[in-house]
SEROLUM-940827 format. One record per atom (N, C-alpha, C): atom name; residue in one letter; y, x, z; residue number from 0. Coordinates in nm, 2 decimals. Example, Ala and Ser with C-alpha at 12.3 -4.5 7.8 and 13.67 -1.06 7.14 Angstrom:
BEGIN
<atomo=N	residuo=a	v=-0.57	u=1.32	w=0.78	num=0>
<atomo=CA	residuo=a	v=-0.45	u=1.23	w=0.78	num=0>
<atomo=C	residuo=a	v=-0.33	u=1.32	w=0.78	num=0>
<atomo=N	residuo=s	v=-0.22	u=1.28	w=0.71	num=1>
<atomo=CA	residuo=s	v=-0.11	u=1.37	w=0.71	num=1>
<atomo=C	residuo=s	v=0.00	u=1.29	w=0.79	num=1>
***
This chain:
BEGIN
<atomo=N	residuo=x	v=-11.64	u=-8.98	w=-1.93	num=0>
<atomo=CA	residuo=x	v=-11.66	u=-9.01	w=-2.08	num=0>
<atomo=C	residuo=x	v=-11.80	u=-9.02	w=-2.11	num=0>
<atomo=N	residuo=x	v=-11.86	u=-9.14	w=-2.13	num=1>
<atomo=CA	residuo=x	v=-12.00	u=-9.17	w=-2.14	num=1>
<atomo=C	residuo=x	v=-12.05	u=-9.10	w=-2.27	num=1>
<atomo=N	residuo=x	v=-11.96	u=-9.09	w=-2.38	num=2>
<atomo=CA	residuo=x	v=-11.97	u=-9.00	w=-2.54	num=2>
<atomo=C	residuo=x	v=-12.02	u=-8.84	w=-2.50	num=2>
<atomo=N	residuo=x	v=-11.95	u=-8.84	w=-2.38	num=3>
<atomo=CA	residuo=x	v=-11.99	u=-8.66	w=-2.33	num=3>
<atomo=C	residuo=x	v=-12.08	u=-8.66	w=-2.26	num=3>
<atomo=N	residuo=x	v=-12.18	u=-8.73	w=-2.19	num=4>
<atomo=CA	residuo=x	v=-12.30	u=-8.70	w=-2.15	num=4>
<atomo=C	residuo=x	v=-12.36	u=-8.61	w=-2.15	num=4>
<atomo=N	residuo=x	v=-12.40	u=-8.60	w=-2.27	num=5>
<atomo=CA	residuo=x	v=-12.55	u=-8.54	w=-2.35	num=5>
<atomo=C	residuo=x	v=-12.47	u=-8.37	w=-2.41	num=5>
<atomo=N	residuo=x	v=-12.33	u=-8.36	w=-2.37	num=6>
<atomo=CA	residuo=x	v=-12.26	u=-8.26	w=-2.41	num=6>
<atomo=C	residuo=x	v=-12.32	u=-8.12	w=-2.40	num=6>
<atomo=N	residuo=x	v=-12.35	u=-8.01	w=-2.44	num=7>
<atomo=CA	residuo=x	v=-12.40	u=-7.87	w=-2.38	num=7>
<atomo=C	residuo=x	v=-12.25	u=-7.79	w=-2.39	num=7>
<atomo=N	residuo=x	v=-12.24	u=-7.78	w=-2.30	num=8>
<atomo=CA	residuo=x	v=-12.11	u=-7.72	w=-2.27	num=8>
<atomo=C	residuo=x	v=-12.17	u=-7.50	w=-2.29	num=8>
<atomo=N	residuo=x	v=-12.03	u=-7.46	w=-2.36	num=9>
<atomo=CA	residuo=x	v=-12.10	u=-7.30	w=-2.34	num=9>
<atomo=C	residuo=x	v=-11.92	u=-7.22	w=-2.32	num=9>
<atomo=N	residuo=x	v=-11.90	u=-7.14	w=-2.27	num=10>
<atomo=CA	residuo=x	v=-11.84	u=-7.05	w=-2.28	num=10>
<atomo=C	residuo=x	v=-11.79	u=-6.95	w=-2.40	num=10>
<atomo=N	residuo=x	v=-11.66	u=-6.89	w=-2.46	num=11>
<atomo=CA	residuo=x	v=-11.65	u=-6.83	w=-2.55	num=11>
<atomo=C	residuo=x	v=-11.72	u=-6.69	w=-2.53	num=11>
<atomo=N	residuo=x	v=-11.81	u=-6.62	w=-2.61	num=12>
<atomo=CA	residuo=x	v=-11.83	u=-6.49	w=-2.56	num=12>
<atomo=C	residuo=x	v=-11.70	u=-6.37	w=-2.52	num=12>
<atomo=N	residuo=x	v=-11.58	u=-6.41	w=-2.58	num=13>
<atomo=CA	residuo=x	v=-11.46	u=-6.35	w=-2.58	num=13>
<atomo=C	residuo=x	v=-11.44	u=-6.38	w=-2.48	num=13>
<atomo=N	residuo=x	v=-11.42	u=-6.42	w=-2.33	num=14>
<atomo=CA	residuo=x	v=-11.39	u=-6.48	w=-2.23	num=14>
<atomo=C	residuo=x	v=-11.43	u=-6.41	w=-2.14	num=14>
<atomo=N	residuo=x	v=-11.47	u=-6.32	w=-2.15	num=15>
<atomo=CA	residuo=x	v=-11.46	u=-6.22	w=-2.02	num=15>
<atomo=C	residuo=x	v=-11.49	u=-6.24	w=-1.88	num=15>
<atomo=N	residuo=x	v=-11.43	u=-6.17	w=-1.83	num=16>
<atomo=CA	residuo=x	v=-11.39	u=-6.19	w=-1.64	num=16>
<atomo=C	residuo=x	v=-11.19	u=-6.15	w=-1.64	num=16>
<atomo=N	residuo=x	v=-11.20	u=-6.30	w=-1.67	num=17>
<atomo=CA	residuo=x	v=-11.03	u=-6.26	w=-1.65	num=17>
<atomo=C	residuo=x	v=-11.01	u=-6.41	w=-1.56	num=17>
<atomo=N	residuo=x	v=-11.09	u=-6.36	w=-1.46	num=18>
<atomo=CA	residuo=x	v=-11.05	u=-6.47	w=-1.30	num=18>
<atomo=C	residuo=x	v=-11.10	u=-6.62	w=-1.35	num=18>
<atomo=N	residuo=x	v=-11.15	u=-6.64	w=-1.40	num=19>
<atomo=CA	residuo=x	v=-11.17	u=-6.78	w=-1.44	num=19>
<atomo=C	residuo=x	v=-11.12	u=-6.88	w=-1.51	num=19>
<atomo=N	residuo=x	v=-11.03	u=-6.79	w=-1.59	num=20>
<atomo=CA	residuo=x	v=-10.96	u=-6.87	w=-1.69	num=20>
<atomo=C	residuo=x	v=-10.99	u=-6.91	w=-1.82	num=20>
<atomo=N	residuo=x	v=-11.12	u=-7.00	w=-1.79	num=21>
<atomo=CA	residuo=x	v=-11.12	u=-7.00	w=-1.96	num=21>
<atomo=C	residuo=x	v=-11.15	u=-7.12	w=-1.97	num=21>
<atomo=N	residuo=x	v=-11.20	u=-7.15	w=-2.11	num=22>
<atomo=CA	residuo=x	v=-11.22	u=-7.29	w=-2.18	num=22>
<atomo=C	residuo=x	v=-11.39	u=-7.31	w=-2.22	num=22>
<atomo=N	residuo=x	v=-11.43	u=-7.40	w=-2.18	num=23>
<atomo=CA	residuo=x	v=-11.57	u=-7.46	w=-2.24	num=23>
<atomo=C	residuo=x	v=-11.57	u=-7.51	w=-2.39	num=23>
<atomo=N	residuo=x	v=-11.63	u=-7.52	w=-2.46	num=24>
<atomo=CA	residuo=x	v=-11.69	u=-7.61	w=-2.56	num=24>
<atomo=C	residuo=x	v=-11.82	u=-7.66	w=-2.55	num=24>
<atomo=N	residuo=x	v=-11.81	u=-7.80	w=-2.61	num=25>
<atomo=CA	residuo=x	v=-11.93	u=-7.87	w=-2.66	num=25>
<atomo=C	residuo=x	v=-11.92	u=-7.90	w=-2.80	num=25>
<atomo=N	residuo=x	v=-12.00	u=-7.79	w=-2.87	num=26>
<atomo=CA	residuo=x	v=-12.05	u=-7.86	w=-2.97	num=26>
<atomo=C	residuo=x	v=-12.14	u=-7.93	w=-3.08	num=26>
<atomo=N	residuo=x	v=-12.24	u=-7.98	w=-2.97	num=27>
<atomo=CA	residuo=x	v=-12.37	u=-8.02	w=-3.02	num=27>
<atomo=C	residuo=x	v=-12.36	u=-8.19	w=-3.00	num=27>
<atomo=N	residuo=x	v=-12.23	u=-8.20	w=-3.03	num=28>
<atomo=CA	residuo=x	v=-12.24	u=-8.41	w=-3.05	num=28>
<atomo=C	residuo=x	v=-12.18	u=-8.42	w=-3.18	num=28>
<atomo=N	residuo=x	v=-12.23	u=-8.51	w=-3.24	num=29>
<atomo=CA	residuo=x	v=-12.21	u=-8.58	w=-3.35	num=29>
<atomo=C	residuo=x	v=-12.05	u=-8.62	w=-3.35	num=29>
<atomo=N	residuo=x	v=-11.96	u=-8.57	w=-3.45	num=30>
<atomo=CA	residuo=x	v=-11.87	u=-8.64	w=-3.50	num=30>
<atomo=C	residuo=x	v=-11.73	u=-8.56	w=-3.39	num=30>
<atomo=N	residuo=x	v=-11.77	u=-8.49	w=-3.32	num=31>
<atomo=CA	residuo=x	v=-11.65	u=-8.40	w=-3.21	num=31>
<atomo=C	residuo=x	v=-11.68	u=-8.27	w=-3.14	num=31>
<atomo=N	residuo=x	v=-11.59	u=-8.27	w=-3.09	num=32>
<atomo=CA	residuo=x	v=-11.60	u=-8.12	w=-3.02	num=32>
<atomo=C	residuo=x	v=-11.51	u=-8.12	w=-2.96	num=32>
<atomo=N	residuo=x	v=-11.63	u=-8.15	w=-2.81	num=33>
<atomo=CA	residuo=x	v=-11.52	u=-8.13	w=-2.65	num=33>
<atomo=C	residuo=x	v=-11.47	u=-8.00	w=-2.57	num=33>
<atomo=N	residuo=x	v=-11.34	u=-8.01	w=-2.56	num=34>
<atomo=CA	residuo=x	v=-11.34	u=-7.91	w=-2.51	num=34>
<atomo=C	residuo=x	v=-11.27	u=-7.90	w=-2.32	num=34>
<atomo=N	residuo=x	v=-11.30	u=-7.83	w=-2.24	num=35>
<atomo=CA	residuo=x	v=-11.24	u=-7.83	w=-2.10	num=35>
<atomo=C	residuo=x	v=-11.27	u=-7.77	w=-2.05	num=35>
<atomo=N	residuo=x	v=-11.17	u=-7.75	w=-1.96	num=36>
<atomo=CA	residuo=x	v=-11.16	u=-7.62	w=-1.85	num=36>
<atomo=C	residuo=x	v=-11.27	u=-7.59	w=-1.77	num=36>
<atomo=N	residuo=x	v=-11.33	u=-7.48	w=-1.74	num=37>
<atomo=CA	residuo=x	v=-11.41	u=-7.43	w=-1.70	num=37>
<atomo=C	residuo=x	v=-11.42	u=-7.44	w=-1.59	num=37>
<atomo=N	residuo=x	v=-11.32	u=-7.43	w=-1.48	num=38>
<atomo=CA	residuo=x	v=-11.27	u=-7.45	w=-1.39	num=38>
<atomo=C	residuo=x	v=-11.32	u=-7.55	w=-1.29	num=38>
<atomo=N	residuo=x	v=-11.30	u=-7.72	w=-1.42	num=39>
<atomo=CA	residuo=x	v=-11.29	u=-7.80	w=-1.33	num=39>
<atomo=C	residuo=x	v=-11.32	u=-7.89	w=-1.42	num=39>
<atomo=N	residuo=x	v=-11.51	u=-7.89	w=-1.45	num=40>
<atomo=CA	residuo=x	v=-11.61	u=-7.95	w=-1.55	num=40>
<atomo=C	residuo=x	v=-11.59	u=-8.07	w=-1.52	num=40>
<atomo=N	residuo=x	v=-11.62	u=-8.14	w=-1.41	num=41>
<atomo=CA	residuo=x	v=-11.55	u=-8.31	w=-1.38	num=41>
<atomo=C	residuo=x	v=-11.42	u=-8.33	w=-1.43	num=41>
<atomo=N	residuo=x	v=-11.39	u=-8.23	w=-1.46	num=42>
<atomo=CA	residuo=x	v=-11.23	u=-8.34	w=-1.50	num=42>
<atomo=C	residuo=x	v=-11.18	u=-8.34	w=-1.65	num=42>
<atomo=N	residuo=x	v=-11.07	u=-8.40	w=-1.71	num=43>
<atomo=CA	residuo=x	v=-11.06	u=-8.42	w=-1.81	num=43>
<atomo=C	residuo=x	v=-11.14	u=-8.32	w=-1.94	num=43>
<atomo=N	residuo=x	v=-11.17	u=-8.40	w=-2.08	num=44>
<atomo=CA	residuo=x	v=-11.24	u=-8.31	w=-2.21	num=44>
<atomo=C	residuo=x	v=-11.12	u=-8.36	w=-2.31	num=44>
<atomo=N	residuo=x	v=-11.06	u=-8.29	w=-2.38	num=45>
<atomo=CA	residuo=x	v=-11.03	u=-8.27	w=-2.48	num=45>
<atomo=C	residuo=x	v=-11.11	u=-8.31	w=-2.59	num=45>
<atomo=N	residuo=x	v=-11.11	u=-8.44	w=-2.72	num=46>
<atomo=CA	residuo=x	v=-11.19	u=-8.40	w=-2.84	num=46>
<atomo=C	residuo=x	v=-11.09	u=-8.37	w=-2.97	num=46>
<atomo=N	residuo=x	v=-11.20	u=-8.31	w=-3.05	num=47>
<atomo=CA	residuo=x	v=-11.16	u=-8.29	w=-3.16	num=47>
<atomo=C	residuo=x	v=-11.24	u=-8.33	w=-3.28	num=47>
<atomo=N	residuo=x	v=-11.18	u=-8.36	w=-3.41	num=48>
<atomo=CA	residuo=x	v=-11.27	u=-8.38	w=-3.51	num=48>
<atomo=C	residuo=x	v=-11.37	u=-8.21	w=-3.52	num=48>
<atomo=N	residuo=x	v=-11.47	u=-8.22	w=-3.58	num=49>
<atomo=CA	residuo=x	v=-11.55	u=-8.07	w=-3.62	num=49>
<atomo=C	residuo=x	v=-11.43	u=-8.01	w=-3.67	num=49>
<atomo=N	residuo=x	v=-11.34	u=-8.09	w=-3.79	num=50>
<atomo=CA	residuo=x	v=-11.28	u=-8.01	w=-3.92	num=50>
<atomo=C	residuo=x	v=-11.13	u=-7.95	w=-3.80	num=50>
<atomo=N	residuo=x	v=-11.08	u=-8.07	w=-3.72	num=51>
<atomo=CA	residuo=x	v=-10.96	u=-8.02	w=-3.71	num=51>
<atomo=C	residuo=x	v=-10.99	u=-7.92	w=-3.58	num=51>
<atomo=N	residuo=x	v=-11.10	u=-7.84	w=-3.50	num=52>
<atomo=CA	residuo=x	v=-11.15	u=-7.79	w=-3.45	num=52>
<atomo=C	residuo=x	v=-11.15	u=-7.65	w=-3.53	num=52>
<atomo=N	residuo=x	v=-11.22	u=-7.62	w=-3.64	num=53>
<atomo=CA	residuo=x	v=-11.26	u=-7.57	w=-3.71	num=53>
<atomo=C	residuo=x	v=-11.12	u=-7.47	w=-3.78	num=53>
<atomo=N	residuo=x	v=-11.04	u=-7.60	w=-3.79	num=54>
<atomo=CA	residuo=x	v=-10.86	u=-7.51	w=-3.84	num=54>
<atomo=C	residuo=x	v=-10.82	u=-7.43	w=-3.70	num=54>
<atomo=N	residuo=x	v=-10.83	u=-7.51	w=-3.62	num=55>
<atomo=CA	residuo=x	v=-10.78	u=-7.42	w=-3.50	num=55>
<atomo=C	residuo=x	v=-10.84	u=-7.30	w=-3.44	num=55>
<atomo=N	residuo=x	v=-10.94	u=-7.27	w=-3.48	num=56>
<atomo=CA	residuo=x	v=-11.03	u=-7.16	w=-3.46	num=56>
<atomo=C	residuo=x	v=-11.03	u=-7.05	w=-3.56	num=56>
<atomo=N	residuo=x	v=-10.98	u=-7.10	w=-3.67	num=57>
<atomo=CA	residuo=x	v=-10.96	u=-6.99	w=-3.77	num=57>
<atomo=C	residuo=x	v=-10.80	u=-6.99	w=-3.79	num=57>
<atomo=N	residuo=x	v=-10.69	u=-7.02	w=-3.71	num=58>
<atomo=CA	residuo=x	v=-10.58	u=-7.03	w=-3.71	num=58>
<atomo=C	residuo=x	v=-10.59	u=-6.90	w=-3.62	num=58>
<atomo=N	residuo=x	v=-10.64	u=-6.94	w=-3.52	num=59>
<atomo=CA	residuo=x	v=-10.64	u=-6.83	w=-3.37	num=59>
<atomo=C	residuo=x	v=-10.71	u=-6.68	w=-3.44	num=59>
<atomo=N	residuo=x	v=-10.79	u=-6.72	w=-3.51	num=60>
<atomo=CA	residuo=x	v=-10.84	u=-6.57	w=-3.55	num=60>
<atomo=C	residuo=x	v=-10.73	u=-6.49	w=-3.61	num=60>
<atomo=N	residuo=x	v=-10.66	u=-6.55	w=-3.72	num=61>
<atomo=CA	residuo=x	v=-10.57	u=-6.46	w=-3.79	num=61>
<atomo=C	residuo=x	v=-10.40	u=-6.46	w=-3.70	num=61>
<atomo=N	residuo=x	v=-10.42	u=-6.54	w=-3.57	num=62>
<atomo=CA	residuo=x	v=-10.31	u=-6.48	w=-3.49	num=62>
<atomo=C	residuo=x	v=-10.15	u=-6.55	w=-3.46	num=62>
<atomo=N	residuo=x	v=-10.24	u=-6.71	w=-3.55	num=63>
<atomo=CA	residuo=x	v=-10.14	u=-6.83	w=-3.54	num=63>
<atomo=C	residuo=x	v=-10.14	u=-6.90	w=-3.43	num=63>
***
């Protein structure tokens, strides 16, 4: 994905040492927010709008 280049990918601080299971984000591109497995950085990203990113992050907080 040439859009993800310039991506800074980070880790959730919530994410622990639970074997490697977790999820990256990039959110320092204009207009989305990639997200992919930590696991396995060459392979597929997930985007999202900021906003519809933004519901899903405060969905998860309150346990939706």
């Amino acid at each position: 994905m040439a859009e993800l280049t310039s991506a800074q990918w980070r880790k959730s601080t919530r994410s622990g040492d639970n074997g490697g299971n977790c999820v990256e984000v990039a959110d320092n591109l204009p207009g989305i927010v990639a997200v992919r497995d930590s696991k396995d950085p060459a392979g597929p990203a997930l985007t999202f709008s900021p906003t519809a990113w933004a519901s899903f992050v405060q969905a998860t907080k309150i346990g939706h």
